[in-house]
Backbone atoms as SQL, in Angstrom:
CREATE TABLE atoms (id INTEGER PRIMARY KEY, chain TEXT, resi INTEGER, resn TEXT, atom TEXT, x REAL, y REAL, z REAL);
INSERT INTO atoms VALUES
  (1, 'A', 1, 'UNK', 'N', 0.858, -1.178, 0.000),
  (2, 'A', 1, 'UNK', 'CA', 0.000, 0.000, 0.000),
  (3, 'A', 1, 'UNK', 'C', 0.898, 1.233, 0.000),
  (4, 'A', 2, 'UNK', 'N', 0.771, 2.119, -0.775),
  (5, 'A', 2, 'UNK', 'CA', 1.655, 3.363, -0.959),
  (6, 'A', 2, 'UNK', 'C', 1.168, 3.963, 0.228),
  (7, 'A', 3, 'UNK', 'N', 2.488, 4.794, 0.726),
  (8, 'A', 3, 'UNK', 'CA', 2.182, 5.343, 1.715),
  (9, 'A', 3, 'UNK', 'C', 2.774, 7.154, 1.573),
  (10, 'A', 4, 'UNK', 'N', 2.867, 7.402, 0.215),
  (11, 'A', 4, 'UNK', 'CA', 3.481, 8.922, 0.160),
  (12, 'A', 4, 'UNK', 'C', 3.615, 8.661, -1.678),
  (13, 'A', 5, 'UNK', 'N', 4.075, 9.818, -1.920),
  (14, 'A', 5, 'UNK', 'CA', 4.201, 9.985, -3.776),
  (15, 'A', 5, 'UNK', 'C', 5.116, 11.679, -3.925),
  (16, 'A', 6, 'UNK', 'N', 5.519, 11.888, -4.742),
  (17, 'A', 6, 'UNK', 'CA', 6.400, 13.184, -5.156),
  (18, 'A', 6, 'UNK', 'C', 6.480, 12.923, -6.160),
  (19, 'A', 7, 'UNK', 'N', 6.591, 13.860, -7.189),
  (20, 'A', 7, 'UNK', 'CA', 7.643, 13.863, -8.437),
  (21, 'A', 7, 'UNK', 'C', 8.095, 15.484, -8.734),
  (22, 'A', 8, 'UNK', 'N', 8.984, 15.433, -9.567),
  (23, 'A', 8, 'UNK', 'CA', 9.002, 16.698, -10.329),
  (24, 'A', 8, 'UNK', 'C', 8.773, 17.071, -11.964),
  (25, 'A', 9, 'UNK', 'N', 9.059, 18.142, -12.094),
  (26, 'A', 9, 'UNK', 'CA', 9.187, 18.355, -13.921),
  (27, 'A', 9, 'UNK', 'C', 9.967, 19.539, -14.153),
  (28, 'A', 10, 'UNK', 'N', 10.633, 19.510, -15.041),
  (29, 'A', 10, 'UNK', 'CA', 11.322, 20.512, -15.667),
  (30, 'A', 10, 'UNK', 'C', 10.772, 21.743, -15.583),
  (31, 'A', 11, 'UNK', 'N', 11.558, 22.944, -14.676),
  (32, 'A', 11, 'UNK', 'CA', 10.722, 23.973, -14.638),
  (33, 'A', 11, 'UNK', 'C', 11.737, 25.135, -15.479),
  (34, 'A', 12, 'UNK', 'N', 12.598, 24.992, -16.009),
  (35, 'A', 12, 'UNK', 'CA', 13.577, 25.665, -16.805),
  (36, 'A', 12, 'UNK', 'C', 14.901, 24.899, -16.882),
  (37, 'A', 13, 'UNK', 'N', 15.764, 25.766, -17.769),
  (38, 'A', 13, 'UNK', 'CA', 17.388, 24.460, -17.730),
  (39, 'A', 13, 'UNK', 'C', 17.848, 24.786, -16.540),
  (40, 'A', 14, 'UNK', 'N', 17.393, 25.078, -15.502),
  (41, 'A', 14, 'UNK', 'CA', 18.556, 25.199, -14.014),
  (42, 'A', 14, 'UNK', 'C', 17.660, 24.395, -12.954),
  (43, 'A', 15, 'UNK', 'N', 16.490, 24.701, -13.406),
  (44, 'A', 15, 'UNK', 'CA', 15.353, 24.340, -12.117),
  (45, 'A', 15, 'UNK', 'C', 14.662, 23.096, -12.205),
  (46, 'A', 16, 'UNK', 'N', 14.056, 22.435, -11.212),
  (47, 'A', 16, 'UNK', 'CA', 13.218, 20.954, -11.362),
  (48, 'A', 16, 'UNK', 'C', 12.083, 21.933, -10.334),
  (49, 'A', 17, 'UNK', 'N', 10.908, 21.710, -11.043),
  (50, 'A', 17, 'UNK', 'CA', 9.798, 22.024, -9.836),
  (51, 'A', 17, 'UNK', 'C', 8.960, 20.973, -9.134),
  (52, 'A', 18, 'UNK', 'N', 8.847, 20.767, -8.052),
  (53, 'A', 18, 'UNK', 'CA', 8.769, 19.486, -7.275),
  (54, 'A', 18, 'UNK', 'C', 7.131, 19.582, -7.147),
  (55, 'A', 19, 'UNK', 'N', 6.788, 18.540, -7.751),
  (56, 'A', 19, 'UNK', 'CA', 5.194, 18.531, -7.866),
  (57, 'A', 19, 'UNK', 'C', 4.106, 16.862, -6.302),
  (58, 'A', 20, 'UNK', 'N', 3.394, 17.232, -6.539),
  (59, 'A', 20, 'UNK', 'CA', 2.459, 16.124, -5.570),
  (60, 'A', 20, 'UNK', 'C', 3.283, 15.267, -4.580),
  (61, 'A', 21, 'UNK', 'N', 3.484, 16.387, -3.436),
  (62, 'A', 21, 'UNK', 'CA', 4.498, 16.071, -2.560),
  (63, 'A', 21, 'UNK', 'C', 2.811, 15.240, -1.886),
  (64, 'A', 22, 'UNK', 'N', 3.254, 14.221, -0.951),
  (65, 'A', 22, 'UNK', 'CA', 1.686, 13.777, -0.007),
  (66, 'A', 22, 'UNK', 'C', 2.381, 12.619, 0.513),
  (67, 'A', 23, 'UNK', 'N', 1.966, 12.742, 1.276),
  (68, 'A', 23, 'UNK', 'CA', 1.951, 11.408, 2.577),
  (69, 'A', 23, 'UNK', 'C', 1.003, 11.305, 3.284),
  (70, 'A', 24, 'UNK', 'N', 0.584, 10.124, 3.576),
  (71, 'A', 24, 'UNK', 'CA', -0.942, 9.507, 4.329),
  (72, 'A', 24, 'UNK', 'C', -0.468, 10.218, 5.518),
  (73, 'A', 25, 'UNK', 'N', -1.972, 10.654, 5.892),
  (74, 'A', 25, 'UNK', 'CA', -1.979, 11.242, 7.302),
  (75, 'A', 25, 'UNK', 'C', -1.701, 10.354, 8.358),
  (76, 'A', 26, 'UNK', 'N', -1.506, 9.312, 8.203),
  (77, 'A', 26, 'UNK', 'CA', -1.360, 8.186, 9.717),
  (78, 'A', 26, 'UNK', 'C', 0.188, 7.735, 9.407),
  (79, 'A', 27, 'UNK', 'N', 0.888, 8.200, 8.467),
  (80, 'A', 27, 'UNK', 'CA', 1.916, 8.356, 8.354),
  (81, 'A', 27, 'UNK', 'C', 3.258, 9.396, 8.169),
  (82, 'A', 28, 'UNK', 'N', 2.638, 10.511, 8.335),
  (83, 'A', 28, 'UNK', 'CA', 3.223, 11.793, 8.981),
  (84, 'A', 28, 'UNK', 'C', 4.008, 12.047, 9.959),
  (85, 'A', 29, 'UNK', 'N', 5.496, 12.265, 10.248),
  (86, 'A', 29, 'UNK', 'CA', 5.940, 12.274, 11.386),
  (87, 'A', 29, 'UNK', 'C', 6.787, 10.839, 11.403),
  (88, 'A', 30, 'UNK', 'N', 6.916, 10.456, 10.211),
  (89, 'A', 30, 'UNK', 'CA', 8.246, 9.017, 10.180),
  (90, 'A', 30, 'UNK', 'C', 9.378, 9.236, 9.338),
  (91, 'A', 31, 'UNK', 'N', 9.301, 10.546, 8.579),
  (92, 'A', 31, 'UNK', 'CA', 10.162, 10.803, 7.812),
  (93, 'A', 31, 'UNK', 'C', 10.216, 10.482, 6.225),
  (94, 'A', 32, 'UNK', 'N', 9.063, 10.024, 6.292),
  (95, 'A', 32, 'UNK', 'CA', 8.666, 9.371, 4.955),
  (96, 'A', 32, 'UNK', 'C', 8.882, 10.540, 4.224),
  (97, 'A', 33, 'UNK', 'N', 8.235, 11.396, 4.332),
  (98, 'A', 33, 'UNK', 'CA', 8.323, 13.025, 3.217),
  (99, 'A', 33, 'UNK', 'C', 9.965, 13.241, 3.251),
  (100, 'A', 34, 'UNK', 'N', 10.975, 13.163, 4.196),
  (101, 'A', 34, 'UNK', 'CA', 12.058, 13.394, 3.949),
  (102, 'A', 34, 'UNK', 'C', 12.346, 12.598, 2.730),
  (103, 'A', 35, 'UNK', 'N', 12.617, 11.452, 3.009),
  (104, 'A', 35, 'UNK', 'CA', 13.093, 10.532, 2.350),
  (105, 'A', 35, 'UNK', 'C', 12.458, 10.542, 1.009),
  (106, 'A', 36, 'UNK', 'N', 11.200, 10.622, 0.370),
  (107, 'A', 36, 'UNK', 'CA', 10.824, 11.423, -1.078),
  (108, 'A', 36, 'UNK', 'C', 11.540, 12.573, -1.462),
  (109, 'A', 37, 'UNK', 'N', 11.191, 13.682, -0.677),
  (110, 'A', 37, 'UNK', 'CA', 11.755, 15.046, -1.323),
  (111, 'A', 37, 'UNK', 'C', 13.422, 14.454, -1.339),
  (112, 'A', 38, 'UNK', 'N', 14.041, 14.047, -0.371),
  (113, 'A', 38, 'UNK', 'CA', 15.325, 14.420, -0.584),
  (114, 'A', 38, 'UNK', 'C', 16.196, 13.359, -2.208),
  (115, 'A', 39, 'UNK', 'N', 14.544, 12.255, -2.213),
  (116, 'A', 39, 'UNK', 'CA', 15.170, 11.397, -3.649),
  (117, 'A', 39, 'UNK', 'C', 14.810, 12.478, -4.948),
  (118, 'A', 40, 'UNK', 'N', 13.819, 12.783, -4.647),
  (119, 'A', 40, 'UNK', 'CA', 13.706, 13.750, -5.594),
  (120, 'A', 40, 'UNK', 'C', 14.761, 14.816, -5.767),
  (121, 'A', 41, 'UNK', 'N', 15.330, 14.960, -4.885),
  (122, 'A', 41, 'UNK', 'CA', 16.617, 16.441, -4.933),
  (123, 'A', 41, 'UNK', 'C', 17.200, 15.571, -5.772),
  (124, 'A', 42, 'UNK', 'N', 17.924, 14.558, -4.914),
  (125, 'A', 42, 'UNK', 'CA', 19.309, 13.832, -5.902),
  (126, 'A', 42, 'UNK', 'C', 19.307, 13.423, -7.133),
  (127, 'A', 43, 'UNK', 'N', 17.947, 13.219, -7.363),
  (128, 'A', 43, 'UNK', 'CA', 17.702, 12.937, -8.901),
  (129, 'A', 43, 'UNK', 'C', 17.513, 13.700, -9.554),
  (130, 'A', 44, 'UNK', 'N', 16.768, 15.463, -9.165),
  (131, 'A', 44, 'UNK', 'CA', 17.245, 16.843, -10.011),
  (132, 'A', 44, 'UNK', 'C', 18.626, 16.752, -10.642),
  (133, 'A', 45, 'UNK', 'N', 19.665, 16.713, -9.250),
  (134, 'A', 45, 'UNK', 'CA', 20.868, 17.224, -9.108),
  (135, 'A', 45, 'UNK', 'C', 21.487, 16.458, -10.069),
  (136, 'A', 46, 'UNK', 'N', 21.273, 14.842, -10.127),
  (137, 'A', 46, 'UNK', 'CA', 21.923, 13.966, -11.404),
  (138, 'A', 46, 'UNK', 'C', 21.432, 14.359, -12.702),
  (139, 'A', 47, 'UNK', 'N', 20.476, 14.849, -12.901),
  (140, 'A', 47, 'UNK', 'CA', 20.055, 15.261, -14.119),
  (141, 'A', 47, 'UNK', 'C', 20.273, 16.762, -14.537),
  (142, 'A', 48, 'UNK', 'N', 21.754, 17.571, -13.643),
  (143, 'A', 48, 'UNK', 'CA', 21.945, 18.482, -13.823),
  (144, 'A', 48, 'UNK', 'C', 21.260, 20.219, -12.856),
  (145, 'A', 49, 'UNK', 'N', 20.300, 19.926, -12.911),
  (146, 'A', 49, 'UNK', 'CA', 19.535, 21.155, -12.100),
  (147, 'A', 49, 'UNK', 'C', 20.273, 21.584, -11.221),
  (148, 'A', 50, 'UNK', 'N', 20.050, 22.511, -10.850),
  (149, 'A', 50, 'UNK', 'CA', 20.932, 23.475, -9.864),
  (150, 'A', 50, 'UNK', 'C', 20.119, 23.787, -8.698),
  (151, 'A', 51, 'UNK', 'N', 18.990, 23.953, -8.896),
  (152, 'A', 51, 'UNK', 'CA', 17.924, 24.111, -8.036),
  (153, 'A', 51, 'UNK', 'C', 16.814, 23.796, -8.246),
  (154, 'A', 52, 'UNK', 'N', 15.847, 23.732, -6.799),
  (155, 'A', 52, 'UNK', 'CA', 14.296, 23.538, -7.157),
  (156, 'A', 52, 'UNK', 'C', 13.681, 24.339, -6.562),
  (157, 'A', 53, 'UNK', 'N', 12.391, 24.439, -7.289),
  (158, 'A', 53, 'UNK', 'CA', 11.671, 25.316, -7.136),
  (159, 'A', 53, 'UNK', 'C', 9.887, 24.681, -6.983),
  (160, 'A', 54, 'UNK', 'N', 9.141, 24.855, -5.937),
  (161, 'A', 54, 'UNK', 'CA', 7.975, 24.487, -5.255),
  (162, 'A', 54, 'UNK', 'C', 6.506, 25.525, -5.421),
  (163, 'A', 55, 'UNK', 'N', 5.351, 24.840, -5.352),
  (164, 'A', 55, 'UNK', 'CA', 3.951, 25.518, -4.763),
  (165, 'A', 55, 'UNK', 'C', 3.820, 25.183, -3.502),
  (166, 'A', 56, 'UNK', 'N', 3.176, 25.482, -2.564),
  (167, 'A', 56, 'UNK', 'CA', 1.939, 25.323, -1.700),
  (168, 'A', 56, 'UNK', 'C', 1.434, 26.380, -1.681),
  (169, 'A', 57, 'UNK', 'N', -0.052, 25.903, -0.439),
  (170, 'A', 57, 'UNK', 'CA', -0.635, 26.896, 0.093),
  (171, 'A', 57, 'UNK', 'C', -0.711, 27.310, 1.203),
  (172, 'A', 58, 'UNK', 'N', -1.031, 29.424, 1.278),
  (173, 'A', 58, 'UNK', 'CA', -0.555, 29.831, 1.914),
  (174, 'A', 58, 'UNK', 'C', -1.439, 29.080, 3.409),
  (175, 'A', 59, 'UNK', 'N', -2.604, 28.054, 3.595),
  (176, 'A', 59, 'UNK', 'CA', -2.508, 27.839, 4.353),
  (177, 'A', 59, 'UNK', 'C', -2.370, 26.296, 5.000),
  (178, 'A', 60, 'UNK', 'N', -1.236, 25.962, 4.174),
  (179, 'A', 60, 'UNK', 'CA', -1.235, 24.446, 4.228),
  (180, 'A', 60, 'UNK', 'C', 0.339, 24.889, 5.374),
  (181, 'A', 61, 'UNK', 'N', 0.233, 25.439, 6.570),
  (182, 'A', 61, 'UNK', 'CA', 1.257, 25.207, 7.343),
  (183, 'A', 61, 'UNK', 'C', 2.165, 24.053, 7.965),
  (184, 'A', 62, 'UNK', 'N', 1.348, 23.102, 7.761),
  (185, 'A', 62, 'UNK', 'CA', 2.585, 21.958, 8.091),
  (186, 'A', 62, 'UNK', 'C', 3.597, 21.748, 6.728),
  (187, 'A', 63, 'UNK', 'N', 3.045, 21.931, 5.457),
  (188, 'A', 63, 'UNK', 'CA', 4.136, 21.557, 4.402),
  (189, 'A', 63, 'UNK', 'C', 5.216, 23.062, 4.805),
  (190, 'A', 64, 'UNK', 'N', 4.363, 24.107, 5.251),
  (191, 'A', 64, 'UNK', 'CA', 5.680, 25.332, 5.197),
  (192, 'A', 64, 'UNK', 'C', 6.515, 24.760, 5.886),
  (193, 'A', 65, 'UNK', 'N', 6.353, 24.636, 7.213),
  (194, 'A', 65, 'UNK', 'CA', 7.375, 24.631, 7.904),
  (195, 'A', 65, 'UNK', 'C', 8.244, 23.346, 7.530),
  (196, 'A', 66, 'UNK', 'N', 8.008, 22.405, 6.753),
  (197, 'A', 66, 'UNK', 'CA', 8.480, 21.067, 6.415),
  (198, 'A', 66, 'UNK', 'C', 9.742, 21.383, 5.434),
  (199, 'A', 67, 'UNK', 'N', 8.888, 22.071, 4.662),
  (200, 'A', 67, 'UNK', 'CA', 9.826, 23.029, 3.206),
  (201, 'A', 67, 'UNK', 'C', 10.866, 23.668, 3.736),
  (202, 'A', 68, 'UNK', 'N', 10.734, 24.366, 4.487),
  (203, 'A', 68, 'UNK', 'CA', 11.656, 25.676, 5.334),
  (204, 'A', 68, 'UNK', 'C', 12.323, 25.061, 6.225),
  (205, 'A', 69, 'UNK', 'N', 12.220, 23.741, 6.973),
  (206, 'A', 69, 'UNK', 'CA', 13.156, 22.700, 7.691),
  (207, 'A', 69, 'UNK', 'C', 14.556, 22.061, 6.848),
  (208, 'A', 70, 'UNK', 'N', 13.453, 21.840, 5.111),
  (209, 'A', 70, 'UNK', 'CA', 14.702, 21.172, 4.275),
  (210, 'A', 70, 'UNK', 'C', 14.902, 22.083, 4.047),
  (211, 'A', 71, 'UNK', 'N', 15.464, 23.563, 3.710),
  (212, 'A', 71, 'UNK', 'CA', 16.274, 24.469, 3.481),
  (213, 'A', 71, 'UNK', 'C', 15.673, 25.165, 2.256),
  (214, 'A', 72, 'UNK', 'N', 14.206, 25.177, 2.439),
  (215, 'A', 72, 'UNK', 'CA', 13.907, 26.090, 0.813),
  (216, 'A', 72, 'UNK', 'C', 13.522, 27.313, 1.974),
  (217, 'A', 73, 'UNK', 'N', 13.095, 28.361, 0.607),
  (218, 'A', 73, 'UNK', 'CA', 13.084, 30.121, 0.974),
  (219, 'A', 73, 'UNK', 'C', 11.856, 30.143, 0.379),
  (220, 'A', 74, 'UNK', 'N', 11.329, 31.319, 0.949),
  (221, 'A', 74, 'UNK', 'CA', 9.853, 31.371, 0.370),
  (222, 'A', 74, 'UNK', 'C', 10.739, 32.462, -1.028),
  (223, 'A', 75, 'UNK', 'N', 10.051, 32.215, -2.018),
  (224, 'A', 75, 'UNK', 'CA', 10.509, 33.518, -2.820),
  (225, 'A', 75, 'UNK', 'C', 9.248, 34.157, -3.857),
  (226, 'A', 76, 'UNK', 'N', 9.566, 34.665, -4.860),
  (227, 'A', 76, 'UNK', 'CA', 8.081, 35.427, -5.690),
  (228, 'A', 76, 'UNK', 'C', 7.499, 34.708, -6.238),
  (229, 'A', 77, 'UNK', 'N', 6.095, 34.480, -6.384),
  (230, 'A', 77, 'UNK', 'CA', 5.412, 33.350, -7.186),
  (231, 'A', 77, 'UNK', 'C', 6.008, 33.381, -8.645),
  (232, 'A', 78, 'UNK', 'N', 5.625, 32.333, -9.049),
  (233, 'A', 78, 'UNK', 'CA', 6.214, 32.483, -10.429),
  (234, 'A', 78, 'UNK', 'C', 5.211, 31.985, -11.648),
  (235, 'A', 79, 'UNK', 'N', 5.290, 31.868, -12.568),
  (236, 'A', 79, 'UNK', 'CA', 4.283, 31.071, -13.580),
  (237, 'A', 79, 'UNK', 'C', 3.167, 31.458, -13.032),
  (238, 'A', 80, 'UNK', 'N', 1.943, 30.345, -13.475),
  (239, 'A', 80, 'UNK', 'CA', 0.422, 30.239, -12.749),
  (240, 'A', 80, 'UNK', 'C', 0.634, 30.785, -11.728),
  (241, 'A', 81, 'UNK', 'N', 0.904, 30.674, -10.516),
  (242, 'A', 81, 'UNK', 'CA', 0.670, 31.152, -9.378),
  (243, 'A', 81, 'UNK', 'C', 1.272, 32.634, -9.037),
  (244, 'A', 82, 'UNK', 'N', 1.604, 34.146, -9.996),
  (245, 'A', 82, 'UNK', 'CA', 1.702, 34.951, -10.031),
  (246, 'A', 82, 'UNK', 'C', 0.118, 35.743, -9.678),
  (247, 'A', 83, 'UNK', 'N', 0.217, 36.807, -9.097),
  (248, 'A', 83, 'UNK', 'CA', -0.844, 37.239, -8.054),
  (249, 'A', 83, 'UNK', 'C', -1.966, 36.303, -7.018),
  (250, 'A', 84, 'UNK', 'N', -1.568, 34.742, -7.184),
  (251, 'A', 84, 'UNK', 'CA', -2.588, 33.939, -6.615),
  (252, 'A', 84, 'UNK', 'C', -2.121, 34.269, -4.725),
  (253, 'A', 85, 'UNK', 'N', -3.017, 35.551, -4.497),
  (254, 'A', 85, 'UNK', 'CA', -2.650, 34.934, -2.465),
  (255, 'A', 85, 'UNK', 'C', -2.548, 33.904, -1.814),
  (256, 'A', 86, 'UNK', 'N', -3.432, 33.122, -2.404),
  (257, 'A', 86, 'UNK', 'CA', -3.423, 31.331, -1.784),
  (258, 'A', 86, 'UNK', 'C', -2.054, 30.706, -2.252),
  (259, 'A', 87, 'UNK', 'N', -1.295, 31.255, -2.985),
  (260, 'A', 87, 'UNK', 'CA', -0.065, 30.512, -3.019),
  (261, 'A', 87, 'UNK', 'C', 1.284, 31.158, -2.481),
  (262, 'A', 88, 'UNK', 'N', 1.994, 30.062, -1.885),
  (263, 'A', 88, 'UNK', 'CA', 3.377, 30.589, -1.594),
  (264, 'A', 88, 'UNK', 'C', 4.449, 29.308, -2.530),
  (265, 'A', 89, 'UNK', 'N', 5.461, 30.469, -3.164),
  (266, 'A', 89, 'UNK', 'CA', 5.900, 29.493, -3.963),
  (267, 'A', 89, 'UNK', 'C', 8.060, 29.413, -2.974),
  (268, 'A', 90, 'UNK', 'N', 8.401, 28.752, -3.347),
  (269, 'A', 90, 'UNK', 'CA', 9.633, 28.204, -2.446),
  (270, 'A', 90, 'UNK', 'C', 10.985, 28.036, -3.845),
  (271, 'A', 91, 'UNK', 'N', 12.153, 28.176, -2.781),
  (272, 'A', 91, 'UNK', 'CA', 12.923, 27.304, -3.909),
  (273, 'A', 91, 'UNK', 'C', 14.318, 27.398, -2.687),
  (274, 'A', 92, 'UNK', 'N', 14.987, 26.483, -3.715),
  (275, 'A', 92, 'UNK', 'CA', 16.156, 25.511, -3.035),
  (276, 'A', 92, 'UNK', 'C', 17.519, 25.511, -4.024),
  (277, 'A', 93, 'UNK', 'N', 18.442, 25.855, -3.563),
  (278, 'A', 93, 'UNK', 'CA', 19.968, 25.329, -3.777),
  (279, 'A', 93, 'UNK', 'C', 20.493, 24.268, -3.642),
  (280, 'A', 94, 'UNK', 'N', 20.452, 23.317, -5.054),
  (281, 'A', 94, 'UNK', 'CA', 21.055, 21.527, -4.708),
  (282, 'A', 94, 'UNK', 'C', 22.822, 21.492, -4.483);
């Protein structure tokens, strides 16, 4: 039974944007989300990227502080989510 999912996609030649980060709620708090996002980094980083770059929302506070634990920055929305308030968009140095 899956218990979490991530991927990314090409968000320019430097960037990977990290898409359908999720982990079952009765599994929250084991590190499972580490262990996705951080496969997902290494596999940007082998495929060149320099950085990544993220959505959430502005009121999905447990992914903020999760994001901002692994070392991303909130920075300016970008793409689609330019003037959206409900979004805060992130990014990261691999």
């Amino acid at each position: 039974i899956p218990i979490g999912c991530g991927c990314f996609k090409p968000f320019d030649e430097h960037a990977a944007e990290i898409k359908r980060m999720f982990v079952r709620p009765d599994k929250r708090g084991t590190g499972v989300a580490i262990s996705i996002l951080q496969e997902l980094e290494r596999w940007a980083k082998e495929l060149s990227y320099t950085y990544t770059v993220l959505e959430t929302g502005t009121k999905n506070y447990e992914a903020l502080r999760f994001y901002q634990r692994e070392g991303y920055t909130i920075t300016e929305n970008y793409g689609q989510y330019i003037g959206m308030e409900t979004s805060i968009c992130m990014k990261k140095k691999l």
